[in-house]
MARROBA-532753 format. One line per field, with one value per atom (N, C-alpha, C): atom name; x, y, z. Coordinates in steps of 0.2 Angstrom, whole numbers, plus 5000, padded with zeros to 4 digits. Atoms other than C-alpha are relative to their C-alpha. Last residue first. Example, Ala and Ser with C-alpha at 12.3 -4.5 7.8 and 13.67 -1.06 7.14 Angstrom:
2
atom <- [N:CA:C:N:CA:C]
X <- [4996:5068:4996:5004:5062:5004]
Y <- [4994:4995:5005:4994:4978:5006]
Z <- [4999:5036:5003:5000:5039:5000]
This chain:
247
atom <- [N:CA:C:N:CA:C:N:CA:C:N:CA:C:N:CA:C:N:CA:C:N:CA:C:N:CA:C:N:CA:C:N:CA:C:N:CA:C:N:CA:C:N:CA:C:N:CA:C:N:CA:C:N:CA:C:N:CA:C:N:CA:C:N:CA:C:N:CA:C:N:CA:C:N:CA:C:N:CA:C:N:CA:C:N:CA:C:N:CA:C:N:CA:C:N:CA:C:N:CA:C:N:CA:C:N:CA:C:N:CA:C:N:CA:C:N:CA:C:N:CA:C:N:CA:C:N:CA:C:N:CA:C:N:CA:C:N:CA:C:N:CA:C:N:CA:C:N:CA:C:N:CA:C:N:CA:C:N:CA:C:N:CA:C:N:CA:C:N:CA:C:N:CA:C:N:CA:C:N:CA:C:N:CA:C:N:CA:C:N:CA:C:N:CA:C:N:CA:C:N:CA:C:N:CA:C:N:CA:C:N:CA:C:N:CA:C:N:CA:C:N:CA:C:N:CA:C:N:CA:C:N:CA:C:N:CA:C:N:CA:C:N:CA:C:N:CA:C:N:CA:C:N:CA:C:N:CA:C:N:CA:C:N:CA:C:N:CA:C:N:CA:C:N:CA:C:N:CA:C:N:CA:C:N:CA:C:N:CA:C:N:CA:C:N:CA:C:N:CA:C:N:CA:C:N:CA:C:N:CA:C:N:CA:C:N:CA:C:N:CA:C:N:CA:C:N:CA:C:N:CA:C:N:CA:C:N:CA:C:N:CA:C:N:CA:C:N:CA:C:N:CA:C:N:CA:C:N:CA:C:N:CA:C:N:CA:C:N:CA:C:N:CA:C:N:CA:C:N:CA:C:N:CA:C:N:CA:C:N:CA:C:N:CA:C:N:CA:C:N:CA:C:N:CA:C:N:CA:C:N:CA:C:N:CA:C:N:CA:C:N:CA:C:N:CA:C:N:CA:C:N:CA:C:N:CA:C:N:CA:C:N:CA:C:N:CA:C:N:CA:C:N:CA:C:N:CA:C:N:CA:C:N:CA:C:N:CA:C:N:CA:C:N:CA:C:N:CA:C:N:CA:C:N:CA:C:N:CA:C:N:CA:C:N:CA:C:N:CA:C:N:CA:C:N:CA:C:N:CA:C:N:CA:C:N:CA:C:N:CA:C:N:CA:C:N:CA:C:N:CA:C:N:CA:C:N:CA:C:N:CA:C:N:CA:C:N:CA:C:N:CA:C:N:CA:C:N:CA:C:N:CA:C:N:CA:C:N:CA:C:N:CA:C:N:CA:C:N:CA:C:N:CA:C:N:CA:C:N:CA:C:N:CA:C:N:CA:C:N:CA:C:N:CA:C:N:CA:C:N:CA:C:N:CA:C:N:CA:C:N:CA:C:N:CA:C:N:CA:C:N:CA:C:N:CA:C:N:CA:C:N:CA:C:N:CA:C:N:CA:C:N:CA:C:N:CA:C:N:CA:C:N:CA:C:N:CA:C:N:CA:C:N:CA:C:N:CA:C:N:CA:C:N:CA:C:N:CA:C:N:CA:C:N:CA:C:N:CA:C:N:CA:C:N:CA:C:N:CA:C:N:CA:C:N:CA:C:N:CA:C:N:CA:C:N:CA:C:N:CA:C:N:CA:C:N:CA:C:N:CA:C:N:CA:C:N:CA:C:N:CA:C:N:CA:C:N:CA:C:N:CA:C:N:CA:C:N:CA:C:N:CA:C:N:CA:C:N:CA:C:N:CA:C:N:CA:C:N:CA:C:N:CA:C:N:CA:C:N:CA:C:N:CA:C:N:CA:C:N:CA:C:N:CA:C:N:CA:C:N:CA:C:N:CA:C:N:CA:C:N:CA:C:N:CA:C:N:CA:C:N:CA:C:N:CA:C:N:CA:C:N:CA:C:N:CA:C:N:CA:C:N:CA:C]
X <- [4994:5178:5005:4995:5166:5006:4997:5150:5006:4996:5136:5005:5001:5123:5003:5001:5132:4997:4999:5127:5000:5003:5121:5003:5002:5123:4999:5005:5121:5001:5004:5135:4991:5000:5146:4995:5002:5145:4999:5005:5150:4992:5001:5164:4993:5000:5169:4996:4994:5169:4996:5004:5165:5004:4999:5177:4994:5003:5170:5001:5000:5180:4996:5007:5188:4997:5001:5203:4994:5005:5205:4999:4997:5218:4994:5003:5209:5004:5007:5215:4998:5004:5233:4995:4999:5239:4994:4996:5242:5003:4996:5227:5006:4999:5219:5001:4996:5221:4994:5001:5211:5004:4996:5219:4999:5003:5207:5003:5000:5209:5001:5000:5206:5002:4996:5198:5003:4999:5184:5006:5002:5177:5001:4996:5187:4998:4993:5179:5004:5003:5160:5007:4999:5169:4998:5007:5172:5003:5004:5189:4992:5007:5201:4996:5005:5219:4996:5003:5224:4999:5002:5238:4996:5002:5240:4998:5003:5252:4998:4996:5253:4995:4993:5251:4999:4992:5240:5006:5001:5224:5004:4998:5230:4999:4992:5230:5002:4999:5211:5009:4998:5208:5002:4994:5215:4999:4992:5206:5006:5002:5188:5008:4998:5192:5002:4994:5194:5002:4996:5178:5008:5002:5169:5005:4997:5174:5000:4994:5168:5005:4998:5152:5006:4999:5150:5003:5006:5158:4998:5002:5178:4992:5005:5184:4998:5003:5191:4993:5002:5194:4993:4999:5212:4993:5005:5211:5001:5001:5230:4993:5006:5234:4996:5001:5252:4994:5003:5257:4995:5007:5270:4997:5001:5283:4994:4996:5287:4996:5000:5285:5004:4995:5290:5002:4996:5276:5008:5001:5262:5007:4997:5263:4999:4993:5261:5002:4996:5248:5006:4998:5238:5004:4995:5239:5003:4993:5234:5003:4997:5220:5007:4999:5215:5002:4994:5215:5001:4994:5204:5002:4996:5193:5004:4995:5192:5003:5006:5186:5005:5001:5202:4992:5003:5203:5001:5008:5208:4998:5003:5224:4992:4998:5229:4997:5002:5228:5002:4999:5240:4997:4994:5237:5003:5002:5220:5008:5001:5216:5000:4995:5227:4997:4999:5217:5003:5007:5210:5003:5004:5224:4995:5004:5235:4993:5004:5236:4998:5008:5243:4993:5006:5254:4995:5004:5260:4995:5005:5263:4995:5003:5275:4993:5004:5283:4994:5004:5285:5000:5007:5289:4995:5003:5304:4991:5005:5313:4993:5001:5327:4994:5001:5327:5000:4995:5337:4997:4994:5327:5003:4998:5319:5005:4994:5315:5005:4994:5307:5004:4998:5295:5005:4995:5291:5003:4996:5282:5006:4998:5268:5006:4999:5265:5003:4993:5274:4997:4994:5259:5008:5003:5244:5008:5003:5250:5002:4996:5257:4994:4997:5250:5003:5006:5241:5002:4999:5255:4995:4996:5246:5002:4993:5244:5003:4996:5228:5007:5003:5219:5006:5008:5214:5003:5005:5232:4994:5005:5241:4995:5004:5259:4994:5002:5271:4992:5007:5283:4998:5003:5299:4992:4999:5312:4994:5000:5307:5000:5008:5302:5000:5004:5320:4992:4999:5329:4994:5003:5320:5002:5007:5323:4997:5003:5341:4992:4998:5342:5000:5006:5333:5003:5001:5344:4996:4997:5341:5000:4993:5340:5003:5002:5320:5006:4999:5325:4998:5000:5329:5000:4993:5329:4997:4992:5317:5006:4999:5304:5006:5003:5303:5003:4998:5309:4996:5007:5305:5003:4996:5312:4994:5003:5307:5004:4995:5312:4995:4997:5305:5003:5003:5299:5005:4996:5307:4995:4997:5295:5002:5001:5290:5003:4990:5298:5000:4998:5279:5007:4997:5280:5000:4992:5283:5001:4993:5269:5006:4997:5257:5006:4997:5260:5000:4993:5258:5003:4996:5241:5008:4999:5235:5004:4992:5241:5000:5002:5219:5012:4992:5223:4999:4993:5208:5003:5002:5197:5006:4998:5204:4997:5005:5207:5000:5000:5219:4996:5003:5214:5003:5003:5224:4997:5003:5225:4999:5004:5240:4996:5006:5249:4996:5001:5266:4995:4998:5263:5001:5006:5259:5005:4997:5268:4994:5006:5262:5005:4996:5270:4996:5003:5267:5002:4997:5275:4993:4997:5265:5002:4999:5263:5001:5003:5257:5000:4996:5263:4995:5008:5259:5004:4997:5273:4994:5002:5266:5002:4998:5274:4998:5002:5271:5004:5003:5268:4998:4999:5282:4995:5000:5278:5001:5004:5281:5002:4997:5285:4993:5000:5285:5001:5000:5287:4996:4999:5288:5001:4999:5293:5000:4998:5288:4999:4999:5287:5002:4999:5281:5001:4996:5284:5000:5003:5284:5000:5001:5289:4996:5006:5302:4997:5003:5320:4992]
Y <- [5001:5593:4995:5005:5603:4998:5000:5607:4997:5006:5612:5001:5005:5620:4996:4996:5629:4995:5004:5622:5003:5006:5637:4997:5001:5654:4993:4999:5655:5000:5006:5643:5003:5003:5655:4995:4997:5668:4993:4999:5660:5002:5008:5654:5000:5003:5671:4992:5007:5679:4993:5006:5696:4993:5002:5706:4997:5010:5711:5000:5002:5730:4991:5001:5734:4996:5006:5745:4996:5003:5760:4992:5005:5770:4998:5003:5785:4994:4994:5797:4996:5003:5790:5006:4999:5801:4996:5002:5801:4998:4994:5810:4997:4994:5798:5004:4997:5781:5007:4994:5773:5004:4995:5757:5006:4997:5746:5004:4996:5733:5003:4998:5716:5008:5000:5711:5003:5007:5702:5004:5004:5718:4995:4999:5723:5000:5005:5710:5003:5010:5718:4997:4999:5736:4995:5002:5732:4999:4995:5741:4998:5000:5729:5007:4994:5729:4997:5004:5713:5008:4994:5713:4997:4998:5698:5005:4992:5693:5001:4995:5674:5007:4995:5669:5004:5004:5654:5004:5004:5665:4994:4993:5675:4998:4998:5657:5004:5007:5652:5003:5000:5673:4990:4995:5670:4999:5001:5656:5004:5003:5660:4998:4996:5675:4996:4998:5663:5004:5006:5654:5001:5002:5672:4994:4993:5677:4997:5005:5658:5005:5005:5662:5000:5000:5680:4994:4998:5677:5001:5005:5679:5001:5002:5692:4993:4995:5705:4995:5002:5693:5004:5005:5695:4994:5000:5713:4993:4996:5713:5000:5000:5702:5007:4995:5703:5000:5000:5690:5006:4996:5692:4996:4998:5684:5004:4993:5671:5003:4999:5652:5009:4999:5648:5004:5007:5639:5002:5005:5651:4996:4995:5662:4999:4996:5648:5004:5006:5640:5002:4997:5658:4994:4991:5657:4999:5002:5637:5006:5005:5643:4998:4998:5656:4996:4997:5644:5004:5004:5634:5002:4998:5650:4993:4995:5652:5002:4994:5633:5006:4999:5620:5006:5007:5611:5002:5001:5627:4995:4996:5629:5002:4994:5613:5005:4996:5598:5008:5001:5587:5004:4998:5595:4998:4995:5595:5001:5004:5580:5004:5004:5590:4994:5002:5606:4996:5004:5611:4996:4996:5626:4994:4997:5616:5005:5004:5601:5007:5003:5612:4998:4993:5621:4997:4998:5603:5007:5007:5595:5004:4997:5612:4995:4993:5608:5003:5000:5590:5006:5004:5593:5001:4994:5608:4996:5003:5595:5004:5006:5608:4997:5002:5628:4990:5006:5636:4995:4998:5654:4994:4992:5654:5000:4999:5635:5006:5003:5637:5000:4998:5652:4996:4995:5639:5007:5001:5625:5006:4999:5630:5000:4992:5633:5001:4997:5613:5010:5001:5608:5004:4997:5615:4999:5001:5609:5005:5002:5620:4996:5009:5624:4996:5004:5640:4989:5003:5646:4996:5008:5656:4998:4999:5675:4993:5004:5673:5001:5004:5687:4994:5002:5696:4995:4995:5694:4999:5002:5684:5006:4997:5686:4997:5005:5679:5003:4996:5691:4995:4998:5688:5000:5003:5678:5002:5008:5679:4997:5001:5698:4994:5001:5698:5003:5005:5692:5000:5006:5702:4995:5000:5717:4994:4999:5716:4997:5006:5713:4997:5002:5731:4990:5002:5738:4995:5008:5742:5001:4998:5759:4995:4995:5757:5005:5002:5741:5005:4994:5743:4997:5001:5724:5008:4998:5723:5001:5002:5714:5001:5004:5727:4991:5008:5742:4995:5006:5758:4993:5008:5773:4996:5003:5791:4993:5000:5796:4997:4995:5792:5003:4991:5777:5005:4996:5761:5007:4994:5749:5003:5002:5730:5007:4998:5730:4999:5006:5724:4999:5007:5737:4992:4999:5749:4995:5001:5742:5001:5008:5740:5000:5003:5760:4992:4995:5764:4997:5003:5752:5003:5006:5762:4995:5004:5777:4996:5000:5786:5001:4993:5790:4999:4998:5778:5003:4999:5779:4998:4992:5771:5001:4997:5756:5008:4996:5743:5001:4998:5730:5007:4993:5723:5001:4997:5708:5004:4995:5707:4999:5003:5691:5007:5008:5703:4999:5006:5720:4994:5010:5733:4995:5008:5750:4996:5004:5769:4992:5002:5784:4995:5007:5790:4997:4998:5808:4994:4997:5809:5000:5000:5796:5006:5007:5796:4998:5003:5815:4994:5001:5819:4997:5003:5830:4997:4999:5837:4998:4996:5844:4999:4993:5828:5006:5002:5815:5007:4997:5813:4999:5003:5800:5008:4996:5805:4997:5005:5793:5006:4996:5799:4995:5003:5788:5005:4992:5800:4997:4992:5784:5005:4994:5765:5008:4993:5751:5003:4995:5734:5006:5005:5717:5005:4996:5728:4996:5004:5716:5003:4998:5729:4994:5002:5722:5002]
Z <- [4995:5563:4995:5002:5555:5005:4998:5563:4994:5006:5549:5006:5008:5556:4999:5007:5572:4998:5004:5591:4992:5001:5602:4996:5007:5600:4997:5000:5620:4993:4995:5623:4998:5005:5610:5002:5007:5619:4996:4998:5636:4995:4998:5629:5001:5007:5622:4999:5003:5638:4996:5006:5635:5003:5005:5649:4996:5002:5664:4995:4995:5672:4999:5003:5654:5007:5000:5659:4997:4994:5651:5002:4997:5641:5006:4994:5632:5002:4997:5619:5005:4995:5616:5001:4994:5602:5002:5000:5581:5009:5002:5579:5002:5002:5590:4998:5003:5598:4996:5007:5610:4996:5001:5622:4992:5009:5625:5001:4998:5644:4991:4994:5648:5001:4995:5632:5006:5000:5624:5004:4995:5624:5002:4997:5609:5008:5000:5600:5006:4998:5602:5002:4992:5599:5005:4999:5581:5008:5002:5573:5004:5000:5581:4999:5002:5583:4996:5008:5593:4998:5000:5610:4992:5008:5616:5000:5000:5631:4993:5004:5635:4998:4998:5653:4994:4999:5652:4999:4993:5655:5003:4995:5639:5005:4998:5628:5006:4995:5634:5001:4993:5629:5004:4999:5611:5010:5000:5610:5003:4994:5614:5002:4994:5604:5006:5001:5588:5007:5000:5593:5000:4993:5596:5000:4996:5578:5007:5000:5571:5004:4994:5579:4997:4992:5572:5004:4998:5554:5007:4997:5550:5002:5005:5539:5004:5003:5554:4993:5000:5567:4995:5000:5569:4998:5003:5564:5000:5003:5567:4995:5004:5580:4996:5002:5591:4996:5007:5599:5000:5004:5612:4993:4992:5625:4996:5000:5609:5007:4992:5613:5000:4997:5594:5007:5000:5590:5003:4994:5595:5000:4998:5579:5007:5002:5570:5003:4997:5580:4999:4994:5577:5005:4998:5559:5008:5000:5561:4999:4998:5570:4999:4997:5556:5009:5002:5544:5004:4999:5555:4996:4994:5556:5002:4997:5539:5005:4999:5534:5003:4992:5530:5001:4997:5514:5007:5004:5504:5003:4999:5517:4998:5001:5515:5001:5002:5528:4995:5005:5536:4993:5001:5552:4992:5007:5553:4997:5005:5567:4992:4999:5579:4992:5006:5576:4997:5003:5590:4995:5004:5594:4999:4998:5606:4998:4997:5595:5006:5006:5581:5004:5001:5593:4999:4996:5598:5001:4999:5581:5008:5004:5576:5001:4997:5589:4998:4996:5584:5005:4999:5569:5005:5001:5572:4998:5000:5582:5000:4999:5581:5002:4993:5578:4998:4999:5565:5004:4993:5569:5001:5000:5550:5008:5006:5549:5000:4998:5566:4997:4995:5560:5001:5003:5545:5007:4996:5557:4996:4993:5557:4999:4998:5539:5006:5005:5536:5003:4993:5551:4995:4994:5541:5005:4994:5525:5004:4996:5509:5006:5003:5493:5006:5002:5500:5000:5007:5509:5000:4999:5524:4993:5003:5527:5001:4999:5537:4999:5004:5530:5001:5003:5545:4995:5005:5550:5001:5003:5569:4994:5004:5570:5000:5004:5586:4996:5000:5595:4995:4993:5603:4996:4994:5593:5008:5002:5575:5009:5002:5578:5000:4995:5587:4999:4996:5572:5005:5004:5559:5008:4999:5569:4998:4994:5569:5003:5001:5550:5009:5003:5548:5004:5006:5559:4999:5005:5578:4994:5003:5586:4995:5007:5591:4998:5007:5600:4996:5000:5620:4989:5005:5625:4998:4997:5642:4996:4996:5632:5006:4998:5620:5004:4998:5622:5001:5000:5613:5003:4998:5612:5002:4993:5605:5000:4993:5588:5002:5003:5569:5005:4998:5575:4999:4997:5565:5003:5004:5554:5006:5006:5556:4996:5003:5574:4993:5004:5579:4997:4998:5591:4999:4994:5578:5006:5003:5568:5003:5002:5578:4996:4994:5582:5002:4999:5565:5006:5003:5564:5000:4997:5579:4993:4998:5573:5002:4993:5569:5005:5000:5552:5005:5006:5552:4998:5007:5567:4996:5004:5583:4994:5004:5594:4997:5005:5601:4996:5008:5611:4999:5004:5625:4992:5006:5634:4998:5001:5648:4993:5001:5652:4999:5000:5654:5002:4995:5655:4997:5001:5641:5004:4996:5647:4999:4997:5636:5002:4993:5630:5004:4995:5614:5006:4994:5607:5006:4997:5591:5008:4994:5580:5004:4996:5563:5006:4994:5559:5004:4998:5541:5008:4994:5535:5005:4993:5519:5004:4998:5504:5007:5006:5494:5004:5003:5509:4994:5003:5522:4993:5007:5535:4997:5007:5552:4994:5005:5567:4995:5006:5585:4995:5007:5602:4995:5007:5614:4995:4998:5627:4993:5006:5623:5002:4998:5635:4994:5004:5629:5004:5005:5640:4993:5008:5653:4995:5002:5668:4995:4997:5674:4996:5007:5677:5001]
């Protein structure tokens, strides 16, 4: 068994646009380990959204294979994929993606709704408590600031103890300190094991992680580690106490 918790071979995936064959992916080949932070990066037309996507199980690669967590899944149906995105991998957006009308602990707790799960309260109480934000549960989304909406995003995608979270611009509408505060997060979870992957256009954020994978032209341009990570904590100590705390 390898501890890949992504492996993907000659991944491909063309779009058709008019008379043109746009090639989004061409022939990718790359292993993201279990407890790994990776950034994803790239211009626009770059693949890195293309390729979040395929290993988000949100859209199929046009060939190659693709295993995630050891399960082989770039042959699965549509209904397939829903399960084992529900079962392995947890969403963090730039724009949140939360019901507005809804408390902090009901959004959490939707993912368990979906895979049947039992004492889906108090799961959804411990994400909550893990993320900071024990005294916000009750709360709706307009009654939270952007990075305790994002919080309770990344408690959601926290709650059902997937083997991946995946973040997509996670700290794209967020300002520097509340950015940094979201990072401080992501790395406390990644130093507890779990595996984040985030795409990131700002070179500051993808410094925060343990290694940047460049995309181009639909192909891996550079794979590198990152020898001293940012750490987020340390950022945040030199930006000093904000203005206005909210707690």
């Amino acid at each position: 068994m390898s501890n890949a918790v992504i492996k993907v071979e000659q991944l491909c995936k063309q779009y058709t646009m008019g008379d043109t064959i746009v090639h989004a992916l061409s022939g990718v080949d790359v292993e993201i380990h279990k407890g790994e932070f990776v950034a994803i990066m790239g211009p626009s037309g770059s693949g890195k959204s293309t390729f979040m996507n395929a290993v988000g199980c949100l859209d199929r690669p046009t060939s190659g294979r693709y295993w995630l967590n050891n399960e082989e899944v770039s042959e699965m149906g549509d209904s397939q994929l829903a399960d084992i995105r529900n079962k392995y991998i947890g969403f963090v957006f730039q724009t949140f993606n939360l019901l507005p009308r809804t408390s902090a602990i009901k959004n959490v707790e939707l993912p368990l709704m979906y895979a049947g799960s039992k004492d889906r309260q108090k799961k959804a109480i411990a994400a909550l408590e893990r993320v900071g934000l024990a005294q916000r549960m009750g709360h709706k989304p307009n009654e939270l600031s952007g990075g305790q909406q994002q919080r309770v995003a990344i408690a959601r995608a926290l709650v059902n103890d997937p083997v991946l979270i995946l973040g997509d611009e996670p700290t794209g509408n967020l300002d520097t300190r509340t950015a940094e505060e979201i990072m401080a997060l992501f790395q406390d979870l990644n130093r507890h094991g779990t595996t984040v992957i985030i795409v990131t256009h700002e070179e500051e954020i993808a410094q925060h992680c343990n290694r940047i994978i460049r995309f181009r032209d639909g192909k891996i341009e550079q794979d590198e580690m990152v020898e001293n990570p940012s750490d987020a904590k340390e950022i945040l100590k030199e930006l000093g106490e904000p203005e206005e705390l909210v707690v």
